[in-house]
C-alpha positions as a Markdown table, in Angstrom:
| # | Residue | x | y | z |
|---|---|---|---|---|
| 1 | Unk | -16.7 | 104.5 | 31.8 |
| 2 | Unk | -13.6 | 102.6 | 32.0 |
| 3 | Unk | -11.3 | 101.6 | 29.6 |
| 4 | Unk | -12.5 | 98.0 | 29.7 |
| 5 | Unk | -15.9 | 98.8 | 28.9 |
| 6 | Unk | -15.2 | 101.9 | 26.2 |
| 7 | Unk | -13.6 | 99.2 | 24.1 |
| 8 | Unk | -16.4 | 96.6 | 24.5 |
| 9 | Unk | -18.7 | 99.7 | 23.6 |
| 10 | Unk | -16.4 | 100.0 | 19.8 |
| 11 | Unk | -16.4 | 96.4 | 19.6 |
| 12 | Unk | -20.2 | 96.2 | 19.9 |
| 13 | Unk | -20.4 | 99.3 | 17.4 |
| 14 | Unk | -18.2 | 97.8 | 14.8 |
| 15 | Unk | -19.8 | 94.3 | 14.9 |
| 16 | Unk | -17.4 | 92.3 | 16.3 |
| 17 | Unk | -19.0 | 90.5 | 19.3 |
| 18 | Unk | -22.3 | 89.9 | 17.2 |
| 19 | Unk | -22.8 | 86.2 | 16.2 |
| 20 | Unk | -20.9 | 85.9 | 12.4 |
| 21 | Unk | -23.4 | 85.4 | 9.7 |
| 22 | Unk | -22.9 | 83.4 | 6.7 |
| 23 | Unk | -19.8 | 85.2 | 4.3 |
| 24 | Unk | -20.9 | 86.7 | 0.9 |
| 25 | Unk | -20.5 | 84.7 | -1.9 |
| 26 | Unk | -21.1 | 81.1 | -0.1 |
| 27 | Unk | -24.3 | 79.0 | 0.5 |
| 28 | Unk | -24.9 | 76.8 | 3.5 |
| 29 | Unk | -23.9 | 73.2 | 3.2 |
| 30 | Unk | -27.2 | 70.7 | 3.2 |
| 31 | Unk | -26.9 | 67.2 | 5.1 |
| 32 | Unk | -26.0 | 64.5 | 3.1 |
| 33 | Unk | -28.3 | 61.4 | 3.1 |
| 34 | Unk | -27.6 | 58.1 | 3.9 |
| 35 | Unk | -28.4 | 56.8 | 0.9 |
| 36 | Unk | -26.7 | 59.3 | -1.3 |
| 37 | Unk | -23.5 | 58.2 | 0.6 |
| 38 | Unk | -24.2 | 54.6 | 0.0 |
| 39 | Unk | -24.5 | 55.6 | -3.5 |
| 40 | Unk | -21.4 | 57.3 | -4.0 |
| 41 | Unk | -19.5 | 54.2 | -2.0 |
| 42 | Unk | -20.7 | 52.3 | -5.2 |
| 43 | Unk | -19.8 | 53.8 | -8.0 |
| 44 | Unk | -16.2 | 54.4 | -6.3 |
| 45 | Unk | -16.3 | 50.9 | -5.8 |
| 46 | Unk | -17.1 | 50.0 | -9.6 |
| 47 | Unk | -14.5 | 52.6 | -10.9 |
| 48 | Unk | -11.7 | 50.5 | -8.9 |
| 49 | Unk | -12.9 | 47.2 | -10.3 |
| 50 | Unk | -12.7 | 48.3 | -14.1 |
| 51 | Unk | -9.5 | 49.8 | -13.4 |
| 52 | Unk | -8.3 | 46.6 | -12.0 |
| 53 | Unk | -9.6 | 44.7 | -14.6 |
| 54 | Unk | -8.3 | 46.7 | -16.9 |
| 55 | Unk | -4.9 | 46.6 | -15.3 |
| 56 | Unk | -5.3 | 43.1 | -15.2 |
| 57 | Unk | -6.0 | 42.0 | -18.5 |
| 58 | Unk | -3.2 | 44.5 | -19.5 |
| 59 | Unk | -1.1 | 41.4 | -18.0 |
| 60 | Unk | -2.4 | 38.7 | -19.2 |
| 61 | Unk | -1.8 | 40.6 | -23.0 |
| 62 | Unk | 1.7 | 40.9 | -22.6 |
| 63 | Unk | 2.2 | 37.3 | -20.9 |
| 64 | Unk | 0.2 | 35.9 | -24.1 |
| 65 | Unk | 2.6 | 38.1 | -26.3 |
| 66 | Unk | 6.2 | 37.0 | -24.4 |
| 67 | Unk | 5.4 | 33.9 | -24.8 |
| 68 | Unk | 4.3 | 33.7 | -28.5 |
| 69 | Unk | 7.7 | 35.6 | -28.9 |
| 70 | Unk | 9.6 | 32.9 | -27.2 |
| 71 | Unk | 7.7 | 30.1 | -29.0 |
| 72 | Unk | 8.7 | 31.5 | -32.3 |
| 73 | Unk | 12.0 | 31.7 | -31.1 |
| 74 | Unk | 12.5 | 28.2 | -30.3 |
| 75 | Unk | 11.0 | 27.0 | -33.7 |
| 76 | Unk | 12.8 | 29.2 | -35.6 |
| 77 | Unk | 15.8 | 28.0 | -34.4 |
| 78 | Unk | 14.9 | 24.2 | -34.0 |
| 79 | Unk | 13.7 | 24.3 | -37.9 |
| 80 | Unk | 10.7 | 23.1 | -36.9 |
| 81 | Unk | 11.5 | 19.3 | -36.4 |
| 82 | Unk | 9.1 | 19.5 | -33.5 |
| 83 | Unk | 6.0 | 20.5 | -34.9 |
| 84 | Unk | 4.6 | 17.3 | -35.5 |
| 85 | Unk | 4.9 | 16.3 | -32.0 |
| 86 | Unk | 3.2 | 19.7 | -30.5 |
| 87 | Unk | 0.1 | 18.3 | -29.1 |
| 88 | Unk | -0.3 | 21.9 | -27.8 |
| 89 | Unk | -1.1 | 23.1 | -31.0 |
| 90 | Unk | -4.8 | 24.1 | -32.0 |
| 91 | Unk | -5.6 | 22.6 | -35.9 |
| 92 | Unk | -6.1 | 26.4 | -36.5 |
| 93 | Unk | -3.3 | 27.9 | -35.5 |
| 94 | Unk | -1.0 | 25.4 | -37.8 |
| 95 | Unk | 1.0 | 26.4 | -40.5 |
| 96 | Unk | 0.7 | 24.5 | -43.9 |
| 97 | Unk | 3.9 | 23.1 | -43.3 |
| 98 | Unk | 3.0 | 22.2 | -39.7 |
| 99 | Unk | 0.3 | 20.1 | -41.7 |
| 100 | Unk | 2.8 | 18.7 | -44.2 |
| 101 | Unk | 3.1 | 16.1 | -41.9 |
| 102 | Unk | -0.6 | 14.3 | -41.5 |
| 103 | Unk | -0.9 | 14.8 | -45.0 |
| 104 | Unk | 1.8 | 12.9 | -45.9 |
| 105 | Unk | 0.5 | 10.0 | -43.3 |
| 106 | Unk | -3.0 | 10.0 | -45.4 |
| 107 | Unk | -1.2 | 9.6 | -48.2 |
| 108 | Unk | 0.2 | 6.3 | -46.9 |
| 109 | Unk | -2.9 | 5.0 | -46.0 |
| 110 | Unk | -4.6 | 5.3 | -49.1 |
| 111 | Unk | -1.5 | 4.3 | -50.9 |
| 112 | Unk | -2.6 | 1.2 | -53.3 |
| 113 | Unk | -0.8 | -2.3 | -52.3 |
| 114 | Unk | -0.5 | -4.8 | -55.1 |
| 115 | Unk | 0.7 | -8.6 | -54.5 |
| 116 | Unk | 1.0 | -11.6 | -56.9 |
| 117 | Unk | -0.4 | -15.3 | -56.4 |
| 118 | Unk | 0.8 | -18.0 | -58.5 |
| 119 | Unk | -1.0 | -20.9 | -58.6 |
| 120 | Unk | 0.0 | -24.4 | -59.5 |
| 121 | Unk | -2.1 | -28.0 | -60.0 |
| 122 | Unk | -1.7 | -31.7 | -58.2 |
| 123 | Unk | 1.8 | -32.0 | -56.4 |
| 124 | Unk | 2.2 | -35.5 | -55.1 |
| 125 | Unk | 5.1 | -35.6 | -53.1 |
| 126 | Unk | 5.7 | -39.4 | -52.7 |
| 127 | Unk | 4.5 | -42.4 | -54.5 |
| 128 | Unk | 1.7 | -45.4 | -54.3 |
| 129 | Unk | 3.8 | -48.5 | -52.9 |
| 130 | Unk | 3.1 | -50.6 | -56.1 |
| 131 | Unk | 5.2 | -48.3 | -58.4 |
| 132 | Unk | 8.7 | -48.9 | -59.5 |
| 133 | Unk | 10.8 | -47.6 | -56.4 |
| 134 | Unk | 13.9 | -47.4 | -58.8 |
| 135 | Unk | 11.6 | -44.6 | -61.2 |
| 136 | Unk | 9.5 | -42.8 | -58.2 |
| 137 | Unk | 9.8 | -39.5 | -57.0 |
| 138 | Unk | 11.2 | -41.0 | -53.4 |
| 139 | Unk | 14.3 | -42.5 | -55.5 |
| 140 | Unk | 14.9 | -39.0 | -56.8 |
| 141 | Unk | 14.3 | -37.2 | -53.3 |
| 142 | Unk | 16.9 | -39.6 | -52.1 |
| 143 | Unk | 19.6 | -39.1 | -54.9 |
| 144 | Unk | 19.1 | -35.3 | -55.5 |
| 145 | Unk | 17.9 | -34.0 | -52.4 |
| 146 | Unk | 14.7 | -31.3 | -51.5 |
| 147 | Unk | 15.9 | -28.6 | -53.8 |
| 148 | Unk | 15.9 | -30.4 | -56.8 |
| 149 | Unk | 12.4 | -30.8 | -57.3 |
| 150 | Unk | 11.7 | -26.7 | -57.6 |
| 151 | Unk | 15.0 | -25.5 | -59.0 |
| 152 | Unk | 13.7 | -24.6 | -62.4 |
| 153 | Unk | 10.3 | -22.5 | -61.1 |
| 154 | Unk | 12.1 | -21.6 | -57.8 |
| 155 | Unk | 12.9 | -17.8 | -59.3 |
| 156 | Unk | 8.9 | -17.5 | -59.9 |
| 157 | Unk | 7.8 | -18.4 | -56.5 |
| 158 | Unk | 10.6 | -16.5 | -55.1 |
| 159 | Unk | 9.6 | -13.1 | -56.9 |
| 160 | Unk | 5.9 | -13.2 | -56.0 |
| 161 | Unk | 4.2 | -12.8 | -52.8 |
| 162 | Unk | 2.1 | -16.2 | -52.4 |
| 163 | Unk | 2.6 | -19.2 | -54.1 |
| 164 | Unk | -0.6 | -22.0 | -53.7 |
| 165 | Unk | -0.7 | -25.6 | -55.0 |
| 166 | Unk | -3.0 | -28.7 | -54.5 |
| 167 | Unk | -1.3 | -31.5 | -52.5 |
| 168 | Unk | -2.2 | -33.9 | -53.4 |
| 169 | Unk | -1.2 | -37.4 | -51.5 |
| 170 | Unk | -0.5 | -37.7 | -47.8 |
| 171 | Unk | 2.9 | -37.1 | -45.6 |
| 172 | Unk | 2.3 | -39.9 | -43.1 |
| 173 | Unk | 3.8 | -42.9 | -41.5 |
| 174 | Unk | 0.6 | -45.0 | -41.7 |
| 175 | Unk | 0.5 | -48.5 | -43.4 |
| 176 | Unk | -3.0 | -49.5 | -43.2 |
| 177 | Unk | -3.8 | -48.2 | -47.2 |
| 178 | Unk | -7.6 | -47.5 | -48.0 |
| 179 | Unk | -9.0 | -49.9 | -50.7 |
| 180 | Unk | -8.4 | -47.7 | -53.8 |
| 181 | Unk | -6.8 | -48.3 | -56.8 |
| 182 | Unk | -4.0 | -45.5 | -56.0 |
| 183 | Unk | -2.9 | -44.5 | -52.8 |
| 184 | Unk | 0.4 | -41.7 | -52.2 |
| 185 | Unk | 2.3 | -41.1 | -48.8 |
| 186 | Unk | 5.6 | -39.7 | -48.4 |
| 187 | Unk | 7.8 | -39.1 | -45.3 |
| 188 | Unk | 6.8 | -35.8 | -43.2 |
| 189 | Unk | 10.5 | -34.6 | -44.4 |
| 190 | Unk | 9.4 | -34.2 | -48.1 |
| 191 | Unk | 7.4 | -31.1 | -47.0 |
| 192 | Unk | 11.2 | -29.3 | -47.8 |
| 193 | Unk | 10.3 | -29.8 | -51.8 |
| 194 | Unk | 7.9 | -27.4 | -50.7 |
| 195 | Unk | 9.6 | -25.2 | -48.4 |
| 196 | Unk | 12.8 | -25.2 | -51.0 |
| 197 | Unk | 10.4 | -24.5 | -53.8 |
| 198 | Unk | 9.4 | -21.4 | -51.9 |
| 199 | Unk | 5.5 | -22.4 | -51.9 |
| 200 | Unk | 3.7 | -20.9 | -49.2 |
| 201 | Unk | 0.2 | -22.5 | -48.9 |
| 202 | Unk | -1.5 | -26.0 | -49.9 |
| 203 | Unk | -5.3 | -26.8 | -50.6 |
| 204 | Unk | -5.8 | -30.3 | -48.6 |
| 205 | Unk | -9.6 | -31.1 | -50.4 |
| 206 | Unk | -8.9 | -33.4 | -52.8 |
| 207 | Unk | -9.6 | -37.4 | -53.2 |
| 208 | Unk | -5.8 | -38.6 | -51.9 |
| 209 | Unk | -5.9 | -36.2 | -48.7 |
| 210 | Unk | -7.3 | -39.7 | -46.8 |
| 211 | Unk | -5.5 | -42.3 | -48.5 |
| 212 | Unk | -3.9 | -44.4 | -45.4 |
| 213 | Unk | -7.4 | -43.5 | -43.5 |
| 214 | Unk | -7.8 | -40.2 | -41.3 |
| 215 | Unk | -4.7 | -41.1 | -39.2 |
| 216 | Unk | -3.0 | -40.0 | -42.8 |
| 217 | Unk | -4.9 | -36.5 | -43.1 |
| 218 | Unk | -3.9 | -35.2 | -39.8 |
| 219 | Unk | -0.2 | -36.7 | -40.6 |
| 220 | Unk | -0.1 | -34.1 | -43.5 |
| 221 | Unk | -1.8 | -31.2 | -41.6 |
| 222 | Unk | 0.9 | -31.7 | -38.7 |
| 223 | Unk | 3.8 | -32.1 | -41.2 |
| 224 | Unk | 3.3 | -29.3 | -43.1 |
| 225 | Unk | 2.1 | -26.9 | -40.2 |
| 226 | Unk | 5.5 | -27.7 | -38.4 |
| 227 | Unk | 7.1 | -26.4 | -42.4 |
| 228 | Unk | 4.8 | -23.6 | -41.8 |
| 229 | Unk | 2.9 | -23.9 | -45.0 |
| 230 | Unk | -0.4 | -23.0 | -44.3 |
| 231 | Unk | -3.0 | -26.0 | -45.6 |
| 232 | Unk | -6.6 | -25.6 | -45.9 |
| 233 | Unk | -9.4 | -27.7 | -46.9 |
| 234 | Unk | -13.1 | -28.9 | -46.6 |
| 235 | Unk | -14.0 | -27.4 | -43.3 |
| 236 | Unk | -10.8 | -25.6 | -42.7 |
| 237 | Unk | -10.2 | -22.5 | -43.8 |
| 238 | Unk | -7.1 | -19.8 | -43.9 |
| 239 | Unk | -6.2 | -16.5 | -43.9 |
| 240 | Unk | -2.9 | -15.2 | -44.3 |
| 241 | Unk | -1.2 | -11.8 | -44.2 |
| 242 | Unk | 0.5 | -11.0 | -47.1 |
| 243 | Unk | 2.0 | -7.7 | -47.6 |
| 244 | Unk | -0.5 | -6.4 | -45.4 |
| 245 | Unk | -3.7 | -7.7 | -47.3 |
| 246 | Unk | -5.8 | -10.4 | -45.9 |
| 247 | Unk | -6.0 | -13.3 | -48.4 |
| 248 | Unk | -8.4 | -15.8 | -47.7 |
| 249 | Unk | -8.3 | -19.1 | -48.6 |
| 250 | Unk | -10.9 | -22.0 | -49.4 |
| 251 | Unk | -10.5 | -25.2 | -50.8 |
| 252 | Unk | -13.7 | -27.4 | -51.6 |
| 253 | Unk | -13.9 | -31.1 | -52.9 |
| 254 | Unk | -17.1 | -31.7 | -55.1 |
| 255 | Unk | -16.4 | -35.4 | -56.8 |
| 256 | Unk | -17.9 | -37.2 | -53.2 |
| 257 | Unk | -21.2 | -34.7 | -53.2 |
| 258 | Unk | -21.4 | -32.8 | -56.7 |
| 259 | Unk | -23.4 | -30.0 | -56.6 |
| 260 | Unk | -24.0 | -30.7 | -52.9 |
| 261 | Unk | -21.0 | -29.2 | -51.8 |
| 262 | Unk | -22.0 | -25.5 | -52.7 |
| 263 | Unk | -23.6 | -25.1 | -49.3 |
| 264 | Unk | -20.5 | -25.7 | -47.4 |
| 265 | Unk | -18.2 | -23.7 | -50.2 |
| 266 | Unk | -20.3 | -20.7 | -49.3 |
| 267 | Unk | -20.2 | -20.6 | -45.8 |
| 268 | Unk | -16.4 | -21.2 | -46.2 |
| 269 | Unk | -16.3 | -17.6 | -48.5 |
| 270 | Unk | -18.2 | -15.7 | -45.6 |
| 271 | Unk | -16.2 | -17.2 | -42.5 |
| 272 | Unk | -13.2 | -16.1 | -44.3 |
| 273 | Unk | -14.6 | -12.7 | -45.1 |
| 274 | Unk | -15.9 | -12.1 | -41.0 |
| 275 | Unk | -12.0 | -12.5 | -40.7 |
| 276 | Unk | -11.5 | -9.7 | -42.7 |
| 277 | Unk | -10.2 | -11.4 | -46.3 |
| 278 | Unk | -9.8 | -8.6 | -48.7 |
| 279 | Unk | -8.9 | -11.2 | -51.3 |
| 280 | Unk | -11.0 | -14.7 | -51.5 |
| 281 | Unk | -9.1 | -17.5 | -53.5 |
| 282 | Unk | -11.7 | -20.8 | -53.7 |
| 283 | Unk | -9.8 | -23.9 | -54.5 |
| 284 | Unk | -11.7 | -27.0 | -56.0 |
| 285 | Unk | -11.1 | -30.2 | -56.6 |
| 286 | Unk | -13.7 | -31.2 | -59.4 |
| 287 | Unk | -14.3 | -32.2 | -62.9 |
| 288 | Unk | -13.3 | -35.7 | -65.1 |
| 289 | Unk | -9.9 | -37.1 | -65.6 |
| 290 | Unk | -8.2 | -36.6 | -68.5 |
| 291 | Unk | -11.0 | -34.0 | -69.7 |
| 292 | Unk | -10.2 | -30.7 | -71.1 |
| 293 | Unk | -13.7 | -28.8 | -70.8 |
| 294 | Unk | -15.4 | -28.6 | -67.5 |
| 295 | Unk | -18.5 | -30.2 | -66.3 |
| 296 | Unk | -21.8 | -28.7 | -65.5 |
| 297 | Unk | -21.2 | -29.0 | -62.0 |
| 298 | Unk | -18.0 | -27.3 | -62.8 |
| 299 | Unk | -19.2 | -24.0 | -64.2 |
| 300 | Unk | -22.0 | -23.9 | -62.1 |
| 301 | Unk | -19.9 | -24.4 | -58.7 |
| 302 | Unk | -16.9 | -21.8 | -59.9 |
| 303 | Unk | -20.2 | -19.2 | -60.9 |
| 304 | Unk | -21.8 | -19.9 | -57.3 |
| 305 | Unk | -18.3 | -18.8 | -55.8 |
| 306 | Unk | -17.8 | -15.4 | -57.5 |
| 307 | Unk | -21.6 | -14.1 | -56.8 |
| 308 | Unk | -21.1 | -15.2 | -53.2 |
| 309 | Unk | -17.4 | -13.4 | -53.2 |
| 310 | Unk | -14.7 | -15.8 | -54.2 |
| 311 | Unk | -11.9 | -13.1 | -56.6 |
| 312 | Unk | -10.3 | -16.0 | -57.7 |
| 313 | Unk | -11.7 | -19.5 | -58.7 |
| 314 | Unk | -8.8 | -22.4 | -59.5 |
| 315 | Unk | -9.3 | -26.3 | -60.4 |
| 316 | Unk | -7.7 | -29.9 | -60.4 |
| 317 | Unk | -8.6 | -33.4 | -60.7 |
| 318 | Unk | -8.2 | -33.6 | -64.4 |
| 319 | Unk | -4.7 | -33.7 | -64.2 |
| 320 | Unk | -4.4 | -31.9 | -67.6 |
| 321 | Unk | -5.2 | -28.6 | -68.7 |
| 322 | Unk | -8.5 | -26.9 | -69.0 |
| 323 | Unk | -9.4 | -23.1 | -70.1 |
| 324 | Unk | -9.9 | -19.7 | -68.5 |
| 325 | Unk | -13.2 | -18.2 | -68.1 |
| 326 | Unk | -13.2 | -14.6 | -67.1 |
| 327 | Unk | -17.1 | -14.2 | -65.1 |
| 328 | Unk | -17.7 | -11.1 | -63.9 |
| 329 | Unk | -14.5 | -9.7 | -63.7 |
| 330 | Unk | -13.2 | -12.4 | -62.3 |
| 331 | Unk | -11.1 | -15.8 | -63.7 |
| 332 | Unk | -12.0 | -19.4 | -63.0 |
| 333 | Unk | -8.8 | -21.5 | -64.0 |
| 334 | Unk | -10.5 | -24.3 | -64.4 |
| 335 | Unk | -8.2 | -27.4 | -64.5 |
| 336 | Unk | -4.4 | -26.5 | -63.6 |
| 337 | Unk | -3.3 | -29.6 | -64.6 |
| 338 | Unk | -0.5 | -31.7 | -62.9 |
| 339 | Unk | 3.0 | -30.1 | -61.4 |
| 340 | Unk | 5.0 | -31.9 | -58.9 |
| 341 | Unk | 3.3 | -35.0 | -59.8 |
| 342 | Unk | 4.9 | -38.3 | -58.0 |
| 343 | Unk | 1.3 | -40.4 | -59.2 |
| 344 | Unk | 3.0 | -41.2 | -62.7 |
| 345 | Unk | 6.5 | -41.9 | -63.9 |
| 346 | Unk | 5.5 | -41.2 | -66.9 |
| 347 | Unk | 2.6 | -39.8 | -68.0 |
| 348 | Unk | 1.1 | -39.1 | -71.7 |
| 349 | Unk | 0.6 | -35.3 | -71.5 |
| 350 | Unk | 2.9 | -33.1 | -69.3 |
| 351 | Unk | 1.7 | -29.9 | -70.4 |
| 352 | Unk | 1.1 | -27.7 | -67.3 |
| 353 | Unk | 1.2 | -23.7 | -66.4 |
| 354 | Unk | 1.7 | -21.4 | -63.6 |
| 355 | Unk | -1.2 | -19.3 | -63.4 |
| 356 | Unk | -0.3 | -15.6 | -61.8 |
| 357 | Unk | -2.9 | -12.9 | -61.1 |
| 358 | Unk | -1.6 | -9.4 | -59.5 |
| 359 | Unk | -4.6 | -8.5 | -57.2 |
| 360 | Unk | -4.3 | -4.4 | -56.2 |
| 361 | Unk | -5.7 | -3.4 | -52.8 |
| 362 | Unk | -6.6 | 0.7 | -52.0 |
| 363 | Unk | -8.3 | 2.3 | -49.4 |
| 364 | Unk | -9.1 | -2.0 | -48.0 |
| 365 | Unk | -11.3 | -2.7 | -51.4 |
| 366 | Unk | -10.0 | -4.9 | -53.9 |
| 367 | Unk | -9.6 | -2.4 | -57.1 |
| 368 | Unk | -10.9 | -4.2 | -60.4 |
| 369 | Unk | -7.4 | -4.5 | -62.6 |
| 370 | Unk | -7.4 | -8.0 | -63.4 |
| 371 | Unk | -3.8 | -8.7 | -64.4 |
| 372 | Unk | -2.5 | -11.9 | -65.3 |
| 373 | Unk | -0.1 | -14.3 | -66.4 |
| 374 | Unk | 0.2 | -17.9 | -67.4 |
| 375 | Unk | 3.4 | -19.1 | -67.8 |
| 376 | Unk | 3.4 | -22.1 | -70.0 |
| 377 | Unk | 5.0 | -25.8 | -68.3 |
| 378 | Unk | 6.1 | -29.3 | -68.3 |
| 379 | Unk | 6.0 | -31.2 | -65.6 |
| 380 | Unk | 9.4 | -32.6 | -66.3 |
| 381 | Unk | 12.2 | -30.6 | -67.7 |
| 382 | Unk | 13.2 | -34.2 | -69.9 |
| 383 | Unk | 10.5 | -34.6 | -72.3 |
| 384 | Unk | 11.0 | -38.3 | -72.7 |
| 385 | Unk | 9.5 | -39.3 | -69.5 |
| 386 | Unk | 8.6 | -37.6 | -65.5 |
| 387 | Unk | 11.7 | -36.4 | -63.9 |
| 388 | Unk | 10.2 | -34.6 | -61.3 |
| 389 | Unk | 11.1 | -31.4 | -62.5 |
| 390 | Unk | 8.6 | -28.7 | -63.6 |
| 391 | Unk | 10.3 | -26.5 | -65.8 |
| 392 | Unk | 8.8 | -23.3 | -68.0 |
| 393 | Unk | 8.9 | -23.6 | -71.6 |
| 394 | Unk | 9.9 | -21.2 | -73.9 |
| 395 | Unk | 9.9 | -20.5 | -77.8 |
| 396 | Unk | 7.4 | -22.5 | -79.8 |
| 397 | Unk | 6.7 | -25.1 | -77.1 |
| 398 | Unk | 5.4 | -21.9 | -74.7 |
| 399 | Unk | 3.2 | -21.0 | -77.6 |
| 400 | Unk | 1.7 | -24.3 | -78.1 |
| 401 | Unk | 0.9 | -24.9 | -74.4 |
| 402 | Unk | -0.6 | -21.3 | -74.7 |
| 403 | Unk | -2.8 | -22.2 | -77.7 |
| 404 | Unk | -3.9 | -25.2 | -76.0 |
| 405 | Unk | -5.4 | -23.2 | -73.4 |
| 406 | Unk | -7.0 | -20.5 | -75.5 |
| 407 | Unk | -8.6 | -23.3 | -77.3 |
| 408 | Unk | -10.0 | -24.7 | -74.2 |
| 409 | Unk | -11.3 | -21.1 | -73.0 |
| 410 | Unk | -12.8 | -19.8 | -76.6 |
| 411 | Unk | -15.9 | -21.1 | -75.7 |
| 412 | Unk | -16.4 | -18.8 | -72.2 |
């Protein structure tokens, strides 16, 4: 035996050469299925998603946090002027203070807004062309000027917010007079007596609206629409702005159709109110001359206006005073009585008022205050005869105009 083959002979002895065996202590690996692998790709593949969501919304956190930081910055030192204007802003994330804000704008809404109306009676700025000239109000116009026919009231007119009388006569050019016993006209100028006065609005229904023919009434309407009074009457109606409430006004003649009237007067109330009048003011001109207790078709006309919504119900014709009925809350001034009154130089009883209600509006409704004021008149501050001149009275003159009038209303 060589050497070669005497060490394959120990190697074969001592096991080396054999095939190796599996080594104590370990077990044979089995195949790994398919699926199984597929399996295990999953869940690796769900344990990288929550860790990148994780991650990610670990971003987003501190994003949301630098810039709350930084917002809080900027309004802490901008004093918060700005808040108002952040549109950004949810409701729910506001600050009372942030709030302070809109609350104080609803307060300004609902805050109440009261204005006053004075009302006056029959201004007939000119004169019938069978009068004196030397005593009418067109010599006085012509010597004195515009401003001399207010001066004495001008500081009441000027202090409220809407001042309404009944004009009565025509501002025309016309000649052709209409067969009546009295006819006025005046230039278009005279509408400065108005204007001067600081009178704001004119009722046109009355029985001298027409008296030099229709030519006349559309004279008037274009004279004292180019003043800017605003004139209303019979079919026309008006609604002014004042302050911010909507007043609306009606005017309504009843001697041509009595009672017949009504249907018209009503209709007037609710075209004004479609237009959105808060406050409704129903002019007539009614009643008997020279009477100081209204008709039947008086009381029954101014009651038909406050059910269908008139606030405020005032009267001439009579040209003197009548009384004050409160109905339902509301006053019917039945007969104003004469004011700026051209139709007579010189008439028997110059008594007159200025009748004042303060209306209050809140949240659009009228709220039910009912103040007033009558401010006791003459039509002429000379008592001997008409100067033109209302004037207010005062001392024991005042308080026997005033009992005149509560006389007159005592039976309401």
């Amino acid at each position: 035996m060589n050497q070669g083959e005497d060490q394959r002979g120990r190697n074969m002895q001592s096991g080396r050469g054999q095939t190796p065996g599996p080594k104590k202590g370990t077990q044979q690996r089995r195949p790994i299925s398919r699926e199984e692998r597929m399996r295990r790709k999953r869940e690796r593949l769900k344990r990288r998603r929550r860790i990148a969501i994780a991650i990610l919304c670990g971003i987003v956190l501190l994003l949301i946090l630098i810039i709350a930081g930084i917002v809080a910055l900027v309004r802490h030192f901008a004093g918060g002027s700005d808040r108002s204007n952040d549109k950004n802003d949810q409701a729910s994330d506001l600050t009372i203070e942030e709030q302070q804000p809109e609350e104080n704008e609803t307060k300004a809404e609902t805050e109440p807004v009261s204005i006053t109306i004075s009302a006056a009676g029959d201004c007939t700025l000119g004169t019938d062309e069978y009068f004196d000239p030397s005593t009418s109000l067109n010599a006085y116009y012509d010597s004195n000027g515009p401003a001399y026919f207010f001066r004495n009231v001008k500081s009441i007119f000027e202090a409220d917010d809407l001042t309404i009388v009944n004009m009565e006569g025509t501002l025309t050019e016309e000649t052709t007079r209409q067969d009546k016993t009295y006819a006025f006209k005046g230039p278009a100028e005279y509408t400065q007596i108005l204007t001067d006065g600081d009178v704001e609005a004119a009722n046109l229904a009355n029985n001298h609206s027409h008296d030099y023919g229709d030519k006349s009434y559309t004279d008037t309407i274009a004279a004292l629409d180019a003043a800017g009074i605003t004139n209303f009457g019979y079919d026309r109606t008006a609604v002014m702005d004042v302050n911010g409430v909507k007043v609306g006004l009606v005017g309504t003649y009843e001697l041509a159709e009595g009672m017949g009237c009504e249907e018209e007067m009503i209709s007037n109330i609710k075209a004004v109110e479609d237009q959105g009048a808060q406050i409704v003011i129903v002019s007539f001109h009614w009643g008997i001359e020279r009477e100081n207790y209204p008709t039947e078709n008086q009381v029954n006309l101014a009651h038909s206006a406050i059910y269908n919504g008139a606030d405020l119900v005032l009267g001439h014709h009579p040209h003197v005073l009548e009384g004050i009925e409160v109905y339902n809350g509301k006053n019917i001034v039945y007969s104003l009585g004469n004011f700026c009154f051209g139709g007579n130089s010189n008439p028997s009883d110059k008594d007159t008022m200025i009748f004042q209600q303060t209306f209050t509006v809140q949240n659009g409704e009228l709220v039910e205050d009912n103040v007033t004021n009558i401010i006791p008149c003459s039509i002429s501050s000379d008592s001997s005869y008409n100067n033109y001149q209302p004037t207010p009275l005062e001392g024991d003159e005042a308080d026997r105009v005033k009992g005149r009038i509560e006389e007159y209303s005592s039976g309401f």
